[in-house]
Residue frames relative to the residue before (quaternion, step in Angstrom):
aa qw qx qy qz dx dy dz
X 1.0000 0.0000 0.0000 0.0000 0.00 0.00 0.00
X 0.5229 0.6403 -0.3785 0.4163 3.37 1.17 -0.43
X 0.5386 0.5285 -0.3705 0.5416 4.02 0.53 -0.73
X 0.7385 0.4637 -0.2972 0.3890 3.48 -0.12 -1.53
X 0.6795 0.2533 -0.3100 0.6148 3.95 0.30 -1.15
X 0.7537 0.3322 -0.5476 0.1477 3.51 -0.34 -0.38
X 0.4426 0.7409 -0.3426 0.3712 3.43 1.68 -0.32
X 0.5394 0.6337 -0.1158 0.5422 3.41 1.69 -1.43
X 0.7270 0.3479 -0.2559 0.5337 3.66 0.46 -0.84
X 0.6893 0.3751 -0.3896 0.4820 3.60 0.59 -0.76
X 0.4801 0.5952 -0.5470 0.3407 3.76 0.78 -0.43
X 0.6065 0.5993 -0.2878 0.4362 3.23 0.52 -2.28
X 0.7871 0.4426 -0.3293 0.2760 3.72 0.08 -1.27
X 0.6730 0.4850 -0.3527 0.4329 3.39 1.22 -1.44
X 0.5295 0.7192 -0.2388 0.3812 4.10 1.23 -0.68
X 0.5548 0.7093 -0.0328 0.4337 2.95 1.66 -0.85
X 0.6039 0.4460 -0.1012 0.6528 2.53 0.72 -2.38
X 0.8538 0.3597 -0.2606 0.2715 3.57 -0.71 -1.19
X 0.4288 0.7550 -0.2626 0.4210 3.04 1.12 -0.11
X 0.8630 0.3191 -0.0360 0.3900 3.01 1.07 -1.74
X 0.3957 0.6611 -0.2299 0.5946 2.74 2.21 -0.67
X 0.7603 0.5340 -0.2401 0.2812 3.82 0.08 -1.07
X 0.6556 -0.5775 0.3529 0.3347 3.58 -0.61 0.98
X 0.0495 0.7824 -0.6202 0.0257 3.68 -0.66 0.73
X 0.4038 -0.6713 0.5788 0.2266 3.66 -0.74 0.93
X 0.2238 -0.8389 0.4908 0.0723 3.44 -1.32 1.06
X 0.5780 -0.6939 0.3269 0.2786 3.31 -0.31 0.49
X 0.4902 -0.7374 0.3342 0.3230 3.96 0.33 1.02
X 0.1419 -0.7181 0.4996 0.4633 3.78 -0.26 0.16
X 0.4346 -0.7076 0.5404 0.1355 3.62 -1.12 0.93
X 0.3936 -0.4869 0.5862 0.5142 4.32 -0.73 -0.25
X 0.1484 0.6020 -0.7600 0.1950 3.73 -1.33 1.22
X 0.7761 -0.3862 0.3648 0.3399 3.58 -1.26 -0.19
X 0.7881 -0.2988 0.1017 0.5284 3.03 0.49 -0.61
X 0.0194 0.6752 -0.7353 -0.0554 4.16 0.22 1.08
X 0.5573 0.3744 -0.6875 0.2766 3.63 -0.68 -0.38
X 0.6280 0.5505 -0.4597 0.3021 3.93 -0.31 -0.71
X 0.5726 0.4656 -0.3032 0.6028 3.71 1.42 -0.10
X 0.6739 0.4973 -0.4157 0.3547 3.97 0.46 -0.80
X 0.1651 -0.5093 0.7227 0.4371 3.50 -1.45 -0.66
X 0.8109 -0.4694 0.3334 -0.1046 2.81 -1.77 1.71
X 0.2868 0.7682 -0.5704 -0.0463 3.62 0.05 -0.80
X 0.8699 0.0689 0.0458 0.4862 3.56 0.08 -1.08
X 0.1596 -0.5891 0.7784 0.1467 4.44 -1.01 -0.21
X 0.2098 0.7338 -0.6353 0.1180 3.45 -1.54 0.40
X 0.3214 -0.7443 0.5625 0.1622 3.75 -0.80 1.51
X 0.1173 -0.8049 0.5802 0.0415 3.25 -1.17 0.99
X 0.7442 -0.2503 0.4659 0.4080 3.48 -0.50 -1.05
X 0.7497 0.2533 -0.0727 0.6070 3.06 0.58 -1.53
X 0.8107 -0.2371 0.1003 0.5258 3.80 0.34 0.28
X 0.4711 -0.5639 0.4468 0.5103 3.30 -0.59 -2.24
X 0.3074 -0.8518 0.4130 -0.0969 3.22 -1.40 1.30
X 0.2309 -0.7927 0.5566 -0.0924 3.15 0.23 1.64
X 0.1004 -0.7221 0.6751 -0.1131 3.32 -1.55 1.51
X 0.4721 0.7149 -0.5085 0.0864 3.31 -0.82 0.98
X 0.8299 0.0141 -0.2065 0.5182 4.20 -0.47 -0.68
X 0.7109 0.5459 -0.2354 0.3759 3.29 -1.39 -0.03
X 0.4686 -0.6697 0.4695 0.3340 3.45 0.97 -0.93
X 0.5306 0.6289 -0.3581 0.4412 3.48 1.79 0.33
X 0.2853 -0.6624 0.6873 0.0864 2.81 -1.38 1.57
X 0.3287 -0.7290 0.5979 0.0554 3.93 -1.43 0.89
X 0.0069 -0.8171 0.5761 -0.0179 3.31 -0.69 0.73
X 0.0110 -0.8172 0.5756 -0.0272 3.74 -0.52 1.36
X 0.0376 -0.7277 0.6768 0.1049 4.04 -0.66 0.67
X 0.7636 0.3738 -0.3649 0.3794 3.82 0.36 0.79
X 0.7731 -0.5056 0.2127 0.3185 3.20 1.25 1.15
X 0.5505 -0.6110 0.3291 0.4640 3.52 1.95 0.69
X 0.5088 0.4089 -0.6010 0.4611 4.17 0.93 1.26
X 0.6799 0.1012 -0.3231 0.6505 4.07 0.48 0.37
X 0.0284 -0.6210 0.7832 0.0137 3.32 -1.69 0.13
X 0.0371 0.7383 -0.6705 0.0624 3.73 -0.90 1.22
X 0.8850 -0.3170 0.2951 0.1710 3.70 -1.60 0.57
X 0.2761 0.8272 -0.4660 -0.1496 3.50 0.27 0.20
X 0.6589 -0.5820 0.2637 0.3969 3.56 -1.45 1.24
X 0.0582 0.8096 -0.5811 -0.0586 3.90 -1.40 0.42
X 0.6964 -0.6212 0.2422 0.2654 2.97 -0.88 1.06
X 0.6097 -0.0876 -0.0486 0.7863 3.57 1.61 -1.00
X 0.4607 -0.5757 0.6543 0.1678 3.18 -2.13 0.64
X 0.1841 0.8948 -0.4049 -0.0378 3.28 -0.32 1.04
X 0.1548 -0.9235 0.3023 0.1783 3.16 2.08 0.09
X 0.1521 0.6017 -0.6717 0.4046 2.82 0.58 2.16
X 0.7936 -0.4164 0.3390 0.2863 3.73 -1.56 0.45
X 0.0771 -0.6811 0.7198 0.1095 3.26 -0.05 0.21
X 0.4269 -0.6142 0.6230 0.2290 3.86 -1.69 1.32
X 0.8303 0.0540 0.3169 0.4552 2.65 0.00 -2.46
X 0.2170 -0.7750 0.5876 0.0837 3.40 -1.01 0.53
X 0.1258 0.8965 -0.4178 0.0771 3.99 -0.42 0.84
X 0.4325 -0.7960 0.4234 0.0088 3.04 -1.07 0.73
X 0.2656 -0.8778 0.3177 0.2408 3.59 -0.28 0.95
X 0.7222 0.4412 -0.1405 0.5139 3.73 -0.45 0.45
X 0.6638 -0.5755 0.2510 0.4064 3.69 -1.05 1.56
X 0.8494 0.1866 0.0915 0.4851 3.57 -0.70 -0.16
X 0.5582 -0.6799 0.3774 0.2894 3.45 1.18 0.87
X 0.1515 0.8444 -0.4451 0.2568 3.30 1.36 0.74
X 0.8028 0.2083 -0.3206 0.4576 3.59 0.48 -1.03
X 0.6047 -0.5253 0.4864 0.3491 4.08 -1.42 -0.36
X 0.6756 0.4647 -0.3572 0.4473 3.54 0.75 -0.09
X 0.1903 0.7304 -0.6452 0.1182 3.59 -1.11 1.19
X 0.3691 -0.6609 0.6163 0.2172 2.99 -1.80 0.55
X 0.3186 -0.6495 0.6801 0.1186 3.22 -1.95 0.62
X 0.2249 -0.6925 0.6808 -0.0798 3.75 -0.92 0.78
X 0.3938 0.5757 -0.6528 0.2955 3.62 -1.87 0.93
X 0.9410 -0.1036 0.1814 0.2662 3.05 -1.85 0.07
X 0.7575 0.2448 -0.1005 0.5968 3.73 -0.96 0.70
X 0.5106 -0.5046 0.5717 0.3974 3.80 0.74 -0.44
X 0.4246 0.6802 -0.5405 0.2548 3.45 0.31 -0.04
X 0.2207 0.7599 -0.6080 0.0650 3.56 -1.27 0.86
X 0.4350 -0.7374 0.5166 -0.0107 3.70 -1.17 1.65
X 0.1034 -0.6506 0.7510 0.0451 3.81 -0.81 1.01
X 0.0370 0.6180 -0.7820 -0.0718 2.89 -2.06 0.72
X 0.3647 -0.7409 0.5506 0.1220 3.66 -1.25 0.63
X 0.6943 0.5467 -0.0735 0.4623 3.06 1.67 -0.46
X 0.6736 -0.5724 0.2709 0.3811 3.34 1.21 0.32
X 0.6219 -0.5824 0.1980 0.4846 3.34 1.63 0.12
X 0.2509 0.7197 -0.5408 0.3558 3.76 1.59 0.37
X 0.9030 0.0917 0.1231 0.4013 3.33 -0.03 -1.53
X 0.1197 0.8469 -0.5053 0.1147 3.75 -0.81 0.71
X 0.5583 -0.6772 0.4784 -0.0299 3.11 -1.86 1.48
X 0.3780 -0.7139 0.5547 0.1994 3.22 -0.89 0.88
X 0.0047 0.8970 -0.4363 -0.0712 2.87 -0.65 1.15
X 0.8396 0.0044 -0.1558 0.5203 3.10 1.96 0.03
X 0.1420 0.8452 -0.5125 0.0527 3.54 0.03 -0.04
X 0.1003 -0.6559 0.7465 -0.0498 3.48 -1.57 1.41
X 0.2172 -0.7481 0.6132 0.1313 3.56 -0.52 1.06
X 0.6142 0.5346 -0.2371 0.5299 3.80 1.15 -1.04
X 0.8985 0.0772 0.0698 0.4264 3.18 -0.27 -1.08
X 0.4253 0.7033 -0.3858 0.4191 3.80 1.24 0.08
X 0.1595 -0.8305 0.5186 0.1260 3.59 -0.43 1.33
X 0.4432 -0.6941 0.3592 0.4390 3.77 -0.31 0.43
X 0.5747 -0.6271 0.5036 0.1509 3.14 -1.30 1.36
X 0.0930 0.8416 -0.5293 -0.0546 3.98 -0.23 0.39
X 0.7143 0.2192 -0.2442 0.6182 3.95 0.99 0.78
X 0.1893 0.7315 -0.6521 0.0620 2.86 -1.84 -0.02
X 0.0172 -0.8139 0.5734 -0.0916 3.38 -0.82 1.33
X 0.2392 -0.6968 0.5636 0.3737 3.76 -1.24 -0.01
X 0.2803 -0.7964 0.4938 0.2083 3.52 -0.96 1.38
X 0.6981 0.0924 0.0200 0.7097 3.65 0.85 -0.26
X 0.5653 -0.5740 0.4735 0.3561 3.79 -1.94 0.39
X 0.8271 0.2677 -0.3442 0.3546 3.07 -0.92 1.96
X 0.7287 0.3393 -0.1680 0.5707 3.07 1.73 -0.74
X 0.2063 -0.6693 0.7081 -0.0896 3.79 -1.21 1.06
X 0.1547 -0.6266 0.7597 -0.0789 2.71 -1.63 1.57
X 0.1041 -0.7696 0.6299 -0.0099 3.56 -1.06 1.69
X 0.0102 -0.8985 0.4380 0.0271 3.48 -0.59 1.03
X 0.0370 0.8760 -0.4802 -0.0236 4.33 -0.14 0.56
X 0.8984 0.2765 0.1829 0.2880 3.11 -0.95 -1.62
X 0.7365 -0.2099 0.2902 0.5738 3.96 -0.55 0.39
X 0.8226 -0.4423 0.1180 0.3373 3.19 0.35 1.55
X 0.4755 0.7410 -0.3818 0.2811 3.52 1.11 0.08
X 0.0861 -0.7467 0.6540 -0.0853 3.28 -1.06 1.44
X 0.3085 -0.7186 0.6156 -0.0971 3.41 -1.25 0.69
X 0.2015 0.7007 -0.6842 0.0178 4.12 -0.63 0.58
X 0.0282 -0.7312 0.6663 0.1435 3.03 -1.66 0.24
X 0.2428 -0.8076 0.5343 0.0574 3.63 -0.60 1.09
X 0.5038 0.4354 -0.4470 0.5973 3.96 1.50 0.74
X 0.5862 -0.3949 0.5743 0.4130 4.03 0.07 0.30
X 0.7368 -0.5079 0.3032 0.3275 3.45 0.12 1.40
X 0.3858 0.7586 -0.4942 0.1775 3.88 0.79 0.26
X 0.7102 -0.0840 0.0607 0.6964 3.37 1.31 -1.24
X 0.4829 -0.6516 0.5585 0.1738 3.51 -1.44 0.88
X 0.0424 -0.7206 0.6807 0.1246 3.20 -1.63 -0.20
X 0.2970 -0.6796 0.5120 0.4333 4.17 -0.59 0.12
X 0.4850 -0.5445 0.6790 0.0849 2.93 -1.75 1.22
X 0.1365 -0.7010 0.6851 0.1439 3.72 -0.78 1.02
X 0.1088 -0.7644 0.6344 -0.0372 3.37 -0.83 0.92
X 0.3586 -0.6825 0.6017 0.2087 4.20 -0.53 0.87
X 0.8299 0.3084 -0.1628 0.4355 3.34 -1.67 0.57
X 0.5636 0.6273 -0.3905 0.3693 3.55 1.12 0.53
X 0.0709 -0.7937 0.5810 0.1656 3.22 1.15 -0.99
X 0.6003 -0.3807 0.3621 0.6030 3.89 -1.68 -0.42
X 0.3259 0.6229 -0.7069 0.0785 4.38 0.37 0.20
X 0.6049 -0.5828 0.4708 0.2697 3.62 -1.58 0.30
X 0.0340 -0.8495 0.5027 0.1566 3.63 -0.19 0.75
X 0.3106 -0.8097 0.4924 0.0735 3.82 -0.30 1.54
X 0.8594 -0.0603 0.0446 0.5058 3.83 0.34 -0.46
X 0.0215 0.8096 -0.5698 -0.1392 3.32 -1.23 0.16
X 0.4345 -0.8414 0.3111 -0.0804 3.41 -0.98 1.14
X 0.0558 0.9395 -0.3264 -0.0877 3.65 0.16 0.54
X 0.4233 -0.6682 0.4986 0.3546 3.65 -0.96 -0.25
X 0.7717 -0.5520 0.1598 0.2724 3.22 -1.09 0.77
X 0.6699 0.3884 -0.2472 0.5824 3.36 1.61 -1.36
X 0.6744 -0.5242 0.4151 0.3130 4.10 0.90 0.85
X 0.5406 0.5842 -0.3740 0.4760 4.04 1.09 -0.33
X 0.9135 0.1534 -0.1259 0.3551 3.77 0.08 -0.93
X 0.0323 -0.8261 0.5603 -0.0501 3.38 -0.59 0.95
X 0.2822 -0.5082 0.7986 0.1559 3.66 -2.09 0.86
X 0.0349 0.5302 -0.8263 -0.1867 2.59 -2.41 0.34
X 0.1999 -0.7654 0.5960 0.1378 3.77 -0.71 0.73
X 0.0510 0.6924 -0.7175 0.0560 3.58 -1.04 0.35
X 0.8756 -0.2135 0.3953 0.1774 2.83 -2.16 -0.36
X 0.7781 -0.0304 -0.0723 0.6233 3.89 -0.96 1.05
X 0.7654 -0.4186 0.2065 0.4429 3.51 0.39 1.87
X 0.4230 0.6650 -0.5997 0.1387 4.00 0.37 -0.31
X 0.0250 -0.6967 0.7107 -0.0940 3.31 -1.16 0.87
X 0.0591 0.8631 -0.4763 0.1574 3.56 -0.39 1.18
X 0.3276 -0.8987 0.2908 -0.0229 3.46 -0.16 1.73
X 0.1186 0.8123 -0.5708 -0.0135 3.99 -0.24 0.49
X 0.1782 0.7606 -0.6122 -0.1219 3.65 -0.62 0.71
X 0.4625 0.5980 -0.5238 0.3926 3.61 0.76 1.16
X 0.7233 -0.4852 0.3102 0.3809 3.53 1.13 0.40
X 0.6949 -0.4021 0.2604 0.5363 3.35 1.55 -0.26
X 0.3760 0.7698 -0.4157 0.3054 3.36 1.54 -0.81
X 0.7467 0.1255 0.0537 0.6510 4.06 0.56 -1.43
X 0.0309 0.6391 -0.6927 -0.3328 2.92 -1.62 -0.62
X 0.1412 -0.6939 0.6846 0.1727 3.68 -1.34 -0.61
X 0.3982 -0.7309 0.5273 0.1706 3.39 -1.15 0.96
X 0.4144 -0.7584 0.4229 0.2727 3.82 -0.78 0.91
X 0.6089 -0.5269 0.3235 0.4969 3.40 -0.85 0.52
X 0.5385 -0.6784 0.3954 0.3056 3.31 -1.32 0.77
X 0.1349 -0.7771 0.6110 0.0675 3.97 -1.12 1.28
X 0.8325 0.1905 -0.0487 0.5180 3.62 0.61 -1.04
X 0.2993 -0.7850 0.5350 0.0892 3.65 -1.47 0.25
X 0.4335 0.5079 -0.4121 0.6199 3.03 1.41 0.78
X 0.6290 -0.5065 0.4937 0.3225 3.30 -2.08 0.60
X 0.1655 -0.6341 0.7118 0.2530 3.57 -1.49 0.65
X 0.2360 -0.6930 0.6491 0.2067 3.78 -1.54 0.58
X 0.8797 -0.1011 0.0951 0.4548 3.57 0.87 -0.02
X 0.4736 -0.7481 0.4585 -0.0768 2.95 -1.92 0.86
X 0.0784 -0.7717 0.6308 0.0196 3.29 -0.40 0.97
X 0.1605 -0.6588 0.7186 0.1547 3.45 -1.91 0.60
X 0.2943 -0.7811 0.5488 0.0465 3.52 -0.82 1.23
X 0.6998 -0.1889 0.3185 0.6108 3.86 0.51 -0.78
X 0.8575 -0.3148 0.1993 0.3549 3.04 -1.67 0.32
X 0.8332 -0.0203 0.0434 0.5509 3.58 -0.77 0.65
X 0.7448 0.4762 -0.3321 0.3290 3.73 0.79 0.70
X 0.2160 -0.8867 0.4061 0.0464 3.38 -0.18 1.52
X 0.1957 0.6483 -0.7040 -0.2141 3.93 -0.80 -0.53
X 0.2977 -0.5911 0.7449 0.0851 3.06 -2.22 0.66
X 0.0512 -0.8211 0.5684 0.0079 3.17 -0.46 0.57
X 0.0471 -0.8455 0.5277 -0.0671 4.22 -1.08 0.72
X 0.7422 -0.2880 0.3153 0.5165 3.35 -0.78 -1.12
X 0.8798 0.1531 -0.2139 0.3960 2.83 -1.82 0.91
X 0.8249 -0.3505 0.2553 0.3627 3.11 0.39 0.50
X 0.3624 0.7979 -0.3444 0.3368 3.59 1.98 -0.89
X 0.1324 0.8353 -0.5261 0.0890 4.01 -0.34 0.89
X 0.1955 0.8260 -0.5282 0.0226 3.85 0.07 0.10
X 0.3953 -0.5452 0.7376 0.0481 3.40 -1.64 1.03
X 0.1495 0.5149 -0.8406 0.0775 2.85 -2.16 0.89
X 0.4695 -0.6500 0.5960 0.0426 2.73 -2.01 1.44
X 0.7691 0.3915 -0.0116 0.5051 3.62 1.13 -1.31
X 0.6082 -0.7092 0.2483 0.2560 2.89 1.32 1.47
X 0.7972 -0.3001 0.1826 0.4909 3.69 0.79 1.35
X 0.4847 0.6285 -0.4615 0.3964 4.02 1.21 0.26
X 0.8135 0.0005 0.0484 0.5796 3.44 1.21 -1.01
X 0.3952 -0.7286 0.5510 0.0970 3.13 -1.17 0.49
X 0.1103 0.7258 -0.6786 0.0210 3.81 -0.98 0.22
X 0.6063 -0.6171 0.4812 0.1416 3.65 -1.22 1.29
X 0.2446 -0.8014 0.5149 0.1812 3.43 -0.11 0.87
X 0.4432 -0.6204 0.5332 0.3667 4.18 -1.00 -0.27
X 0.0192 -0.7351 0.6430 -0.2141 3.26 -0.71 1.59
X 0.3129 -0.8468 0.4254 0.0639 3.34 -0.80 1.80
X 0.8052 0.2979 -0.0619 0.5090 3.12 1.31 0.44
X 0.2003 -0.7989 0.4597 0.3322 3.62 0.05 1.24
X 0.3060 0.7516 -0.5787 0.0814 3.61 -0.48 1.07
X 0.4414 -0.6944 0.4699 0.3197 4.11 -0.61 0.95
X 0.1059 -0.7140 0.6627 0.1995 3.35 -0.74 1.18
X 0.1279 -0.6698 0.7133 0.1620 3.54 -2.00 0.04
X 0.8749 0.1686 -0.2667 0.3674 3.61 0.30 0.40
X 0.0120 -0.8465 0.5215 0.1059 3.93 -0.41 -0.04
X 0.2116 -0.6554 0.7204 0.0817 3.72 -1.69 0.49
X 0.0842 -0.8417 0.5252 0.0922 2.89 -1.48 0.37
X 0.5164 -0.7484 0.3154 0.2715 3.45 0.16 2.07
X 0.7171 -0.3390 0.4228 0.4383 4.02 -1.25 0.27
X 0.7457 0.5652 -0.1199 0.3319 2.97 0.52 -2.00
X 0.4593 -0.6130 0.4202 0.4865 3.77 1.40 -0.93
X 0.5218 0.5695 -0.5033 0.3874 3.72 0.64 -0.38
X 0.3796 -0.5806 0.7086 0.1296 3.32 -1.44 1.64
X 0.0793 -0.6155 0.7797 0.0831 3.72 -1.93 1.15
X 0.0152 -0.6203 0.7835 -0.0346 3.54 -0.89 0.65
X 0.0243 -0.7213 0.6907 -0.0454 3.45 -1.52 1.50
X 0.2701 -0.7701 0.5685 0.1038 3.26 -0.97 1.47
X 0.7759 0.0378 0.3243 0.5398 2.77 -1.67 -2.34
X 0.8123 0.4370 -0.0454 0.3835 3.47 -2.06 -0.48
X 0.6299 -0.5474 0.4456 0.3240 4.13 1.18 0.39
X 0.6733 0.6356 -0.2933 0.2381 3.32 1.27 -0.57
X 0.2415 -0.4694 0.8114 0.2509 3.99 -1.38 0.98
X 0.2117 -0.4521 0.8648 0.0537 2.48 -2.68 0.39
X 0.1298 0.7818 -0.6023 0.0955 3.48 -0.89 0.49
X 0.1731 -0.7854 0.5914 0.0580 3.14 -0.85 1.95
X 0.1467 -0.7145 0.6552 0.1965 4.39 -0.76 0.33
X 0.7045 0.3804 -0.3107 0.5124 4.16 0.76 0.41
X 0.6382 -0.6860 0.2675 0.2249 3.31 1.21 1.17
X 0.7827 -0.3891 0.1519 0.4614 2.94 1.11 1.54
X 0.2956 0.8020 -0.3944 0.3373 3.89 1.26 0.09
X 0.7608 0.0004 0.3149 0.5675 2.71 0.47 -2.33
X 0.0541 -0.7358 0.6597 0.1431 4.34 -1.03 0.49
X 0.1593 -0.6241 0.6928 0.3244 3.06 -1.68 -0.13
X 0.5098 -0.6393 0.3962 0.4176 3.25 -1.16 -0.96
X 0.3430 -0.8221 0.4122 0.1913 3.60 -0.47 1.57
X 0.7056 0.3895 -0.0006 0.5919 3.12 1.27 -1.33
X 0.5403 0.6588 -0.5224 0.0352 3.53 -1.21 -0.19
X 0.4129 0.7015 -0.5123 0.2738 3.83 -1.00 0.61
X 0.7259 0.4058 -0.3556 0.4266 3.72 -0.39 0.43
X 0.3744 -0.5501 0.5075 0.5475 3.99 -1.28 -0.28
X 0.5200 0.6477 -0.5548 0.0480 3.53 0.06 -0.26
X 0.4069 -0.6120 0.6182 0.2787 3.53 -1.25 -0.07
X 0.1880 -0.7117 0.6740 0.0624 3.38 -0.76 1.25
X 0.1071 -0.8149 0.5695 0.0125 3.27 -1.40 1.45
X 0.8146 -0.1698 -0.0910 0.5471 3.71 1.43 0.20
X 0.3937 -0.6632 0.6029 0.2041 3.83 -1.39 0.86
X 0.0006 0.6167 -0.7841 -0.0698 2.88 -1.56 0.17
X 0.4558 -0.6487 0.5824 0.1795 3.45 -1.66 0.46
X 0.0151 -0.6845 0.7071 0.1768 3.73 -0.69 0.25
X 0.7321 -0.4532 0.4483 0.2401 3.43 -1.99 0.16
X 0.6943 0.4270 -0.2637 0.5159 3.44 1.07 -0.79
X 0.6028 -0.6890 0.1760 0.3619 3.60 1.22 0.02
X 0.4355 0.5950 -0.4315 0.5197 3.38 1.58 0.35
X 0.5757 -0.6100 0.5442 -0.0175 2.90 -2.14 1.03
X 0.0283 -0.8580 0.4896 0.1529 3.84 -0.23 0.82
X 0.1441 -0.8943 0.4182 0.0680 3.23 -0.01 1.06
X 0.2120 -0.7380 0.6023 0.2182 3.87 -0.09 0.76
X 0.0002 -0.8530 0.5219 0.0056 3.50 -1.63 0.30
X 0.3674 -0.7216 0.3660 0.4587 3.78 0.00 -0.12
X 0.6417 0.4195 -0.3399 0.5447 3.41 1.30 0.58
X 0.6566 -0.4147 0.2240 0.5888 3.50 1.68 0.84
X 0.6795 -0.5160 0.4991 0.1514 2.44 -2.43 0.22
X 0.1909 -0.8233 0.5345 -0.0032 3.74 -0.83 1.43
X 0.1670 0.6351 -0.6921 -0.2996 3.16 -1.05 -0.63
X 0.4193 -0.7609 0.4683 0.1609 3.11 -2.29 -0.35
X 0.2482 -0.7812 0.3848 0.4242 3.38 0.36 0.49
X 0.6083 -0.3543 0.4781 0.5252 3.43 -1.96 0.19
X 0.5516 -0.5118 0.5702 0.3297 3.10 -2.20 -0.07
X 0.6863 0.0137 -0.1801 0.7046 3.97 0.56 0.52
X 0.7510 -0.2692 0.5758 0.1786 2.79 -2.41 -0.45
X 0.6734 0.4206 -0.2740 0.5427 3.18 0.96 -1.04
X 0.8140 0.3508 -0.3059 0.3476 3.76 0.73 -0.50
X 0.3035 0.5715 -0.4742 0.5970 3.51 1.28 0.72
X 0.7512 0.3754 -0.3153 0.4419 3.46 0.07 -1.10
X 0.6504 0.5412 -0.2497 0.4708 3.92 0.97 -0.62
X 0.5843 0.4555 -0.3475 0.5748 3.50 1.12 -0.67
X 0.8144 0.3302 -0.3020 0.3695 3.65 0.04 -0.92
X 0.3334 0.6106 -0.4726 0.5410 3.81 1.60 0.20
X 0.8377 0.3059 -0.2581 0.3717 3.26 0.10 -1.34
X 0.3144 0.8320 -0.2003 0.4109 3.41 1.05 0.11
X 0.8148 0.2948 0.0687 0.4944 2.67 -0.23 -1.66
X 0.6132 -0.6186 0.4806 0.1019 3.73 -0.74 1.39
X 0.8322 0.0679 -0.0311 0.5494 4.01 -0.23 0.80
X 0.3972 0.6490 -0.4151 0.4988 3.65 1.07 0.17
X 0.3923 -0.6923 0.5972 0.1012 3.43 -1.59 0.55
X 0.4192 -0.8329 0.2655 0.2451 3.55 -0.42 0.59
C-alpha cells in the first residue's frame, strides 16, 4: 500500500505545483467605488491630477477625490509586473511628471499628472526589480533595486543609464530619500546599508556600519536630521546629516515600510500588524498610534481634511482623524497664511 499512496501524494503535489505555476487570466481593474481596497498596495503618491497608487498586477490607480473613488489609469503596455514605488517630481507634488518603478526593471513616465503612462523600460530576462525611485533635482531621477542596482536619468526619466555607485556590493538597495533644497540624499538597503550624497547625487559614500538588518526607508526631518527605519522595529536618528547614528525607542518590534510627515512635525511610519508608529520628539522616541488587523501596511499619505491613506497588501484604507476638532487642526495647519 505504500507505492500506491505515495504515488497519490506525489500526484496531488505535482497538480499543485502546476497549478500554481500556470498562467491564470486576471480580471481588468474597471472604474467601481472603490477596487483598490481589494489590491496589495505598494506605493500612494500626490500629483496634480489627484493621487496615485501603484501596486499588483502592474496597476497603476488614479484618485481625484482624496482616495473615496479610485479608477484605472491608461498604459502604454500591460505587463502585470509589481509596481514598488510611484513618484512625483517637484516640492509638494507641484510638477505633472512622475515615474513608476517594479519588477523585471520595468519603469512608467507620465507628463500628465499620473492619468496616462509610458513604457519606458522593461527586461523580463535579465531585469532586476527596481524597488525606489526619487527626483533629485528638475529633470534628473535616481532609480534604485536589486544586487546593488542603480539607474539615473538626467532627461525627466525618458531614458536611463546605470549609476556606478562604490560600497554597494550585490546588497539590495530599497529606497532613496531626499531633502528639500535637492543637496542631501539616503539610499538604504539591505545588511544595514546606509549610503550618503550631499552633492545632490553627484557621489555617494556609505556610513560607517551600525545595524545588520534591512532598512526600507527614509525620512528627512529638518536640517541635518535623518531617520531610517527597517525591520523589527530597528529605527535610528541622525543629527549630523548621516555621520552617526543613535537607535531611537520603539514600543514594538514591528517592520515599518512607509512614513509621512504631519504639518505639525509628527513622523507616522506604518509597518506589520495595521500598525502607525508615531514619534512627537523628532524621531527620538514612537509610540503606537494605530494598530489592529493582519495586514501589512506599506505607505501613508496625509490628506487636508485629516484622514490617513494607508496602502496595504490587503488594499487600500484610509483613517479617520481622532475627533472633528483634529481634521479641522490639520487643515489650519495646512493651509498657507492661517493661524494655528
Amino acid at each position: 500500500m505504500r507505492t500506491p499512496v505515495g504515488v497519490a501524494v506525489a500526484a496531488v503535489v505535482m497538480a499543485a505545483a502546476a497549478y500554481a505555476f500556470s498562467p491564470r487570466a486576471v480580471r481588468p481593474a474597471t472604474d467601481t467605488a472603490r477596487p483598490i481596497d481589494r489590491m496589495h498596495v505598494n506605493s500612494i503618491a500626490a500629483s496634480r491630477a489627484g493621487h496615485v497608487a501603484g501596486g499588483e498586477f502592474g496597476q497603476l490607480m488614479l484618485s481625484a477625490d482624496r482616495g473615496r473613488h479610485w479608477r484605472p489609469a491608461v498604459l502604454s503596455a500591460q505587463r502585470q509586473a509589481l509596481i514598488t514605488q510611484v513618484a512625483f517630481a517637484g516640492p509638494d507634488a507641484g510638477h505633472a511628471t512622475g515615474i513608476a518603478v517594479g519588477h523585471e526593471g520595468w519603469i512608467l513616465r507620465s507628463e500628465d499628472g499620473g492619468q496616462r503612462w509610458r513604457e519606458q523600460a522593461f527586461d523580463q530576462e535579465n531585469g532586476e526589480p527596481l524597488m525606489g525611485v526619487a527626483s533629485l533635482a528638475p529633470g534628473r531621477w535616481v532609480a534604485v533595486g536589486a544586487f546593488g542596482r542603480a539607474l539615473a536619468s538626467d532627461d525627466d526619466g525618458k531614458t536611463w543609464r546605470r549609476l556606478a555607485i562604490e560600497g554597494v556590493e550585490d546588497r539590495h538597495l530599497n529606497r532613496i530619500a531626499g531633502s528639500a533644497d535637492g543637496r542631501h540624499w539616503l539610499i538604504v538597503g539591505e545588511r544595514g546599508l546606509v549610503l550618503r550624497s550631499g552633492d545632490g547625487g553627484a557621489s555617494w559614500e556609505a556610513a560607517a556600519p551600525f545595524y545588520k538588518g534591512s532598512f526600507y526607508g527614509a525620512a528627512r526631518l529638518g536640517q541635518s536630521t535623518w531617520i531610517v527605519y527597517g525591520m523589527r522595529g530597528n529605527v535610528f536618528r541622525s543629527a549630523d546629516d548621516g555621520l552617526t547614528w543613535a537607535q531611537a525607542s520603539v514600543p514594538a518590534p514591528v517592520s515599518t515600510f512607509g512614513h509621512a510627515v504631519t504639518p505639525s512635525g509628527r513622523l507616522l511610519l506604518a509597518g506589520q500588524g495595521g500598525t502607525v508608529l508615531e514619534s512627537r520628539d523628532d524621531g527620538r522616541s514612537f509610540r503606537v498610534a494605530v494598530a489592529g488587523g493582519r495586514a501589512t501596511l506599506t505607505d501613508i499619505v496625509l490628506l487636508p481634511d485629516g484622514r490617513w491613506l494607508l496602502a496595504s497588501d490587503a488594499g487600500m484604507r484610509s483613517h479617520p482623524p481622532a475627533s472633528p476638532g483634529a481634521a479641522a487642526a490639520l487643515v489650519a495647519q495646512s493651509t498657507p497664511g492661517r493661524s494655528k
